[in-house]
N, C-alpha and C positions, 0 to 999 in steps of 0.2 A: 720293237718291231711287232707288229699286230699281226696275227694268225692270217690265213687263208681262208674264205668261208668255201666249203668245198659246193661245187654248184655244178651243171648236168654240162654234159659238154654239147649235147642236143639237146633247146629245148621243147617243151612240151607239145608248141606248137606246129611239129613236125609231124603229129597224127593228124592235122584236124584238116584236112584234105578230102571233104566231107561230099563233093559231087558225084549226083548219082546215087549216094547211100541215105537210105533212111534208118533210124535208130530203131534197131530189133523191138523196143516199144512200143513205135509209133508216137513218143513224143513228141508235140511239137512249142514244148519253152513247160518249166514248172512256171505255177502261177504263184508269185512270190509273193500277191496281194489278198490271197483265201484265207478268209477270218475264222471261216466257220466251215465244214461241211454239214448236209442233211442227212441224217439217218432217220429210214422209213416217211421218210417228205415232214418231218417234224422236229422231231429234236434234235438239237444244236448238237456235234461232235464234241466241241470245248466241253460241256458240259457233264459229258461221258467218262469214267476210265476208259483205257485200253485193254485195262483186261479182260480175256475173252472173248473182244468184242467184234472180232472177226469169226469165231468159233461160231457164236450166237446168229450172228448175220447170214451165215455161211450155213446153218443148221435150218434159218427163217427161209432160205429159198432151196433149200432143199425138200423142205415140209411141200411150198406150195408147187414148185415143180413138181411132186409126184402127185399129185393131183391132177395138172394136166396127164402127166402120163399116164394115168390110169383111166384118166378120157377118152385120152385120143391116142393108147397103146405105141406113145413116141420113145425112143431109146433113152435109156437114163443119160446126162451128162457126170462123166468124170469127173473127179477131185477138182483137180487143176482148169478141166471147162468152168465149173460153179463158181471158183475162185476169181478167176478174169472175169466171168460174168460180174462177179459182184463189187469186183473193183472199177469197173466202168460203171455200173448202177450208183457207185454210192462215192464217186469221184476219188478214188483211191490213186494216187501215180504209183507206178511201179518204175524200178532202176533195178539195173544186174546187179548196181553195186553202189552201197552208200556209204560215207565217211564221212565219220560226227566228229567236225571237229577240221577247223580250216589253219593247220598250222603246216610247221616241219615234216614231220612224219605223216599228214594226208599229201602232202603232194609227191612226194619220192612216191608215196603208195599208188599213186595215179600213174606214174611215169611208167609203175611196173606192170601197172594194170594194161595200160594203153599199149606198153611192150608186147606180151602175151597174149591179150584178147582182142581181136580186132573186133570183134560185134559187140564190143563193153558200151553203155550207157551208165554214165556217171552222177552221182548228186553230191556234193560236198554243203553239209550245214555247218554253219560259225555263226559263233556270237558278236564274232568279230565286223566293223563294213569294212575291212581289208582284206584283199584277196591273199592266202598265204605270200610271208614272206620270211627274211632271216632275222631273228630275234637278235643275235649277238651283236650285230653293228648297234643296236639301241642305247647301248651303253659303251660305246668303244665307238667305232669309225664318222658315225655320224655328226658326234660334238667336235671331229679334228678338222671339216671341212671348214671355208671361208665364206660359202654362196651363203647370203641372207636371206635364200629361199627355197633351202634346202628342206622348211616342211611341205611344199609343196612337189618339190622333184624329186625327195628322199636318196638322193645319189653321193656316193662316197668314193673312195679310194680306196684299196684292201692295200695290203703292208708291201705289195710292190708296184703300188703307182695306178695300177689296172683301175679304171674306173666300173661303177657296179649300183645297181639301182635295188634296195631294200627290194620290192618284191622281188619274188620268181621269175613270174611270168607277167605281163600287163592285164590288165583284168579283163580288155576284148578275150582273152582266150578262154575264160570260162563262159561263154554264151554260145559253143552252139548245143548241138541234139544228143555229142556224145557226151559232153560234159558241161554240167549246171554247176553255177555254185550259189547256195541262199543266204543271203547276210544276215546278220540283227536277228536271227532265230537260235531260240535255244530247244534242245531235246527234252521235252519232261517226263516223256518213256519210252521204255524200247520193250516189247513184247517178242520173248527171243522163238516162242516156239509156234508163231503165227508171222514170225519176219514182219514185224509188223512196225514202223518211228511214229511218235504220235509228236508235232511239235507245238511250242507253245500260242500261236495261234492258230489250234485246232486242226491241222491238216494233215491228215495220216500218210504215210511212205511207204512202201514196201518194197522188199529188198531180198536178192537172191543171197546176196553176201555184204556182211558190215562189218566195218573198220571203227571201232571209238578210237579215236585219235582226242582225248579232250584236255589232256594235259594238266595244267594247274590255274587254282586262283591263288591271285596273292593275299597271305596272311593277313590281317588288318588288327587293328587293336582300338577299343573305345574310349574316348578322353572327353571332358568336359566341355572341348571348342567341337560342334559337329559340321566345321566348317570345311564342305567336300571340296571349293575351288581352293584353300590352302595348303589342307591335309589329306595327303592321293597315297597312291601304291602308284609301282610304276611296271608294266608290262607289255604294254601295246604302243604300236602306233601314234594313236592318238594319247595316251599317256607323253609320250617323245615331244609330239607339237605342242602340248599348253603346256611342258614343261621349258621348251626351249620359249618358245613367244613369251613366258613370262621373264626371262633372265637375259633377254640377248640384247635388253637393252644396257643391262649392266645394275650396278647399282643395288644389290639386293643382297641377301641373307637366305642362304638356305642348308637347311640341317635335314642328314642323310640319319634313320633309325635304321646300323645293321651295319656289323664289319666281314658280311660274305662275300661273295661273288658280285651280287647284284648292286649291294649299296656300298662295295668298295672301288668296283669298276666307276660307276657312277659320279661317285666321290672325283677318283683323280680326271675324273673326263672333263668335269666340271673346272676341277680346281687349273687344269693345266692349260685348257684354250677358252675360259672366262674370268681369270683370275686378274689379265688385265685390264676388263671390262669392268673391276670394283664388284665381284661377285665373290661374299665371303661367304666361306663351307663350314660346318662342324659337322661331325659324324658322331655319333652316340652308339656305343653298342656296352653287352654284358663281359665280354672275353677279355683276357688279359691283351689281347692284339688282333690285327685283321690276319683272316683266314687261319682262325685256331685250331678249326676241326679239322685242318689241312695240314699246315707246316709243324715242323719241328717248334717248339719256341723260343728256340734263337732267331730261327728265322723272322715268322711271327713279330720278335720281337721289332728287329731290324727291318721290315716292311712298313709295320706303322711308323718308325720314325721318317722314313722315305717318302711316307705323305706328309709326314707334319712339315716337311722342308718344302711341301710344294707350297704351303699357308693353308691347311687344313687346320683346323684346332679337334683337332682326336680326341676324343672323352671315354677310355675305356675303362673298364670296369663299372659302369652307371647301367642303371636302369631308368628310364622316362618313367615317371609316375602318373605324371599326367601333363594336358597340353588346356592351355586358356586362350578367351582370345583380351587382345588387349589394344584397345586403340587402335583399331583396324591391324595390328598384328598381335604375334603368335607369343607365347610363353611356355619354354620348357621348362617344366619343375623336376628335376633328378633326384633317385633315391636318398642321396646321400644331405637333402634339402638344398640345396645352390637352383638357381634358374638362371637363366638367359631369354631374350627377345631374339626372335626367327620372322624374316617375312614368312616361309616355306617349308612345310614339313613332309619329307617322302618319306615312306613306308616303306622300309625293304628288308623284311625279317622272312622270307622266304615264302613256297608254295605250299598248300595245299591241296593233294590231287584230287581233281574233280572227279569223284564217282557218281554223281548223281542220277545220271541219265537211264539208268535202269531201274525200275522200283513194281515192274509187275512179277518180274521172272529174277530169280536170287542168284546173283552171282557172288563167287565169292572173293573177299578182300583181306589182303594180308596186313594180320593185326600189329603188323612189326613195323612193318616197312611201309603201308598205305599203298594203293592203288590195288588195281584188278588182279588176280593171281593166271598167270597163262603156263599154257603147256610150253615144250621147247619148241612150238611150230608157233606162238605169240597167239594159241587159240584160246579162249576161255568158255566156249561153247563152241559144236558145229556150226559152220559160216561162222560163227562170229570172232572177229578178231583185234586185238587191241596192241598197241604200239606208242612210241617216246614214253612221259613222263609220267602214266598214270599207269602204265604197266608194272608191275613184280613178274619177274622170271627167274629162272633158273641159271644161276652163271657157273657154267661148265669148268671155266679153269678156276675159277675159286673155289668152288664148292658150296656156295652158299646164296639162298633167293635173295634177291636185292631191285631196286627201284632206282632209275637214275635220269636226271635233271640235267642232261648238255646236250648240247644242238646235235652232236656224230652219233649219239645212240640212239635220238630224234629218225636223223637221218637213216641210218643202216637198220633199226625193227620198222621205218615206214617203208624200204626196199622190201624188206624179207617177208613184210605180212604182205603188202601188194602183190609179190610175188606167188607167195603161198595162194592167197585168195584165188588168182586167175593162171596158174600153172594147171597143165594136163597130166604132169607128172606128179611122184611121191613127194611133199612139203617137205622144206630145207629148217634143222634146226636154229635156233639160234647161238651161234658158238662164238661170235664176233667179239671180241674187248671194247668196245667205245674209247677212245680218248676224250680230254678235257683242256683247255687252255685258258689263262689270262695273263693281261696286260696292264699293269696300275703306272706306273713309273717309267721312264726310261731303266731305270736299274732293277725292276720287279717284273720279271715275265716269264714263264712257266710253259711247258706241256707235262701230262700227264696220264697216267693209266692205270687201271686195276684199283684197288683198293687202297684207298692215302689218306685211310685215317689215322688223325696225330694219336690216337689213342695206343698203337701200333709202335710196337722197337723199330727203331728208324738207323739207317746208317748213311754217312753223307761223306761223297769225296767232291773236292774242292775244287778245282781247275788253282795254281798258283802259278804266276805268269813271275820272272825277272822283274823288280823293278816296283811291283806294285804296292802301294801304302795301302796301310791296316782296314782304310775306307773302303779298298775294291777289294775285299775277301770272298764278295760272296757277288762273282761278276757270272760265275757258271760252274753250275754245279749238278751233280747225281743222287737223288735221296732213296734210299730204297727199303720201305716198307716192310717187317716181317712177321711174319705169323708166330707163335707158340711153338711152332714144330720148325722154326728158323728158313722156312722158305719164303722168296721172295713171291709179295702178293702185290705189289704196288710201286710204280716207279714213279718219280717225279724230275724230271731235266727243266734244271733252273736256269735257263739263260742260254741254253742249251739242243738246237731247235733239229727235228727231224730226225729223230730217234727213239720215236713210239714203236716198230716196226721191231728194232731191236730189241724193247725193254716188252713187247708182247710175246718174242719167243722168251723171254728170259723166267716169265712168270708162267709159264706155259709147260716150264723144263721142271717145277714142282719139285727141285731139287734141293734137297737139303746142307745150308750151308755150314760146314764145318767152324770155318775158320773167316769171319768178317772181311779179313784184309782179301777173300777172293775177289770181293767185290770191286775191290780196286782199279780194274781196268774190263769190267764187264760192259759199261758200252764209254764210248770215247767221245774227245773234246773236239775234234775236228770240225770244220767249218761244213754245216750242209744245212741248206737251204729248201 
């Protein structure tokens, strides 16, 4: 049974009731086509850093303003007059509020924004040409549908039937005055103490308040074949469509690098609604079993053979040495010298958080964990604020900074920094647990919370039903995580659904367990949905 994706119960489109008002800017459309701006009627912007370079401009008509004013004894202009001035002069847009980075955590951040600020003008940059939408159907609900033209409608089913469309919102709703959104751009600086985005076709932004919402790139690795339409990563959209249009005729070979989350979800989505289309899978990873850095490894163990039963041929413990091409396909050569022929090689060894988008002003980045380091308000400068995957924060009930990659933490830091950004009031910590979930098997499906690494003493109660053979041992179960100091820091309900709520007070209560067997009935087997 596939998770819920939690989604707005208003959506967005319920602000945009736009008659009558014009945008506190006076915009009217960013020009998504501006290659270049002119500074001083000559030199090309692209050509420029960003740094400073408001300062400098800002300093240039100040010189020649006081000139006339010493002419013609007229009033100096203020800070903020010379400012506007010079952003009209040298085509500068301004927004109340920008967000780098068109995913998860920018639109919840929108939703709070548009909640709280009714005079907000909005610009959302992504690399992406899709307008935010939910990443987790990518590898779970999308490959269960039937329609053969599902990359064109992206519409699925969530685990009770409810039908639901990948994006958010349709992407009519990012065009009008309060909210833009610009595709296919990327940030290549953000100058924080001038509010200043400079993007990579040359067009500078400026902004009352920024959100870097930028999340991850996927890992990649270099091999002999540099053949990009065989050998992909898979994280977007358009990763989904020329990975489906390549297999949906059937008949094909494709090898998954990575026994996590991404290339294990992947794996059974593949192998269970195209397996009878003559689409054969291998998965290669390093770990003794899928999700090592997760389960116990009994578990661990018993999951990858639950895909091998789907006709997966599992290859663990291997490492890819390297990939050739051969005859119009692919060759994996494995550590251990054995190869095999693949039409299709996905990359799914994880993210890397993108910090790149700042490089004139120093922000700092946790050398442990990767990403941005924020306050407990998700600040990392004044105005500036960062949220989902690329964030390091402070996690209150653990006690320790941490960095984290699932769609609810996505979601719940892009509420709380939207919030923060555009509240009147004192900003809201972040205290919240994120939960985590997947789905590989009918017999492998999870929620989860807190801290669940397998590196961690683990204790696990079993659900034992009357009746049942040695096969269904492990049909729902309780695994719970502990610290050095025997408190619970991590639950995991294996089959076991709607009782994250219970197992956040439980890790909450930082209580120290005596005796293992308390655990025994700390949250229960009852049926809740």
């Amino acid at each position: 049974m596939f998770r819920n994706i939690i989604k707005l119960n208003r959506g967005l489109s319920r602000y945009y009731s736009t008659a009558g008002r014009r945008s506190s800017n006076g915009n009217k459309g960013f020009s998504f086509n501006s290659n270049s701006v002119k500074v001083g009627g000559a030199i090309a912007l692209s050509a420029l850093t960003i740094t400073g370079l408001s300062t400098v401009l800002l300093e240039q008509e100040k010189k020649e303003e006081q000139v006339e004013v010493n002419a013609t004894e007229e009033p100096k202009k203020s800070e903020k007059e010379y400012k506007k001035a010079m952003d009209t002069d040298y085509d500068i847009e301004s927004f109340k509020y920008v967000i780098i980075g068109g995913g998860t955590a920018a639109y919840y951040a929108v939703d709070k924004i548009l909640e709280n600020d009714k005079e907000a003008t909005i610009l959302i940059i992504s690399k992406e040409r899709d307008v935010p939408y939910q990443r987790p159907p990518l590898t779970k609900n999308l490959w269960q549908t039937k329609d053969d033209n599902v990359v064109n409608t992206l519409s699925f089913s969530d685990w009770s039937g409810k039908q639901q469309n990948l994006l958010y919102e349709p992407e009519s709703v990012y065009g009008s005055e309060i909210l833009q959104f610009v595709k296919t751009r990327s940030v290549i600086d953000l100058h924080i103490d001038e509010k200043l985005v400079l993007l990579n076709d040359g067009k500078l932004i400026r902004y009352d308040k920024c959100l870097i919402a930028t999340g991850g790139e996927p890992r990649n690795f270099k091999f002999t074949s540099t053949d990009k339409e065989k050998i992909t990563t898979y994280r977007t959209v358009e990763d989904f469509k020329n990975l489906y249009n390549f297999i949906k005729d059937g008949n094909k070979h494709v090898t998954i690098l990575g026994g996590g989350f991404l290339g294990s979800e992947l794996t059974c989505s593949l192998g269970l609604n195209f397996g009878e289309k003559g689409i054969k899978l291998a998965q290669v990873f390093p770990e003794n079993g899928v999700y090592a850095n997760l389960f116990p490894e009994y578990l661990s163990n018993y999951a990858t053979e639950e895909i091998s039963k789907i006709g997966v041929d599992v290859k663990t413990k291997r490492l890819v040495k390297d990939i050739t091409d051969n005859n119009g396909r692919l060759t994996v050569l494995l550590d251990d010298g054995s190869s095999f022929d693949t039409d299709h090689v996905v990359v799914a060894a994880g993210i890397i958080p993108n910090t790149d988008v700042v490089k004139s002003t120093t922000l700092e980045i946790d050398q442990v964990n990767g990403g941005y380091v924020v306050n407990p308000e998700l600040q990392a400068r004044t105005d500036l604020f960062v949220a989902g995957d690329v964030a390091s924060y402070y996690d209150f009930s653990l006690g320790v900074r941490r960095r984290v990659e699932h769609h609810d933490h996505a979601r719940a830091t892009g509420e709380l920094a939207g919030n923060n950004m555009s509240t009147k009031t004192t900003p809201n910590p972040y205290t919240y647990q994120p939960f985590f979930w997947s789905d590989l098997t009918p017999g492998v499906g999870f929620e989860a919370v807190g801290n669940t690494s397998a590196k961690l003493k683990t204790f696990s109660v079993w659900e034992k039903k009357e009746g049942e053979n040695e096969e269904q041992k492990y049909n729902k179960g309780n695994i719970y995580y502990l610290n050095d100091k025997n408190q619970v820091v991590g639950v995991l309900c294996y089959g076991n659904y709607g009782k994250m709520d219970t197992a956040r007070r439980l890790i909450l209560k930082k209580r120290v367990i005596q005796d293992l067997n308390e655990l025994q009935h700390a949250i229960d087997f009852d049926e809740h949905h």
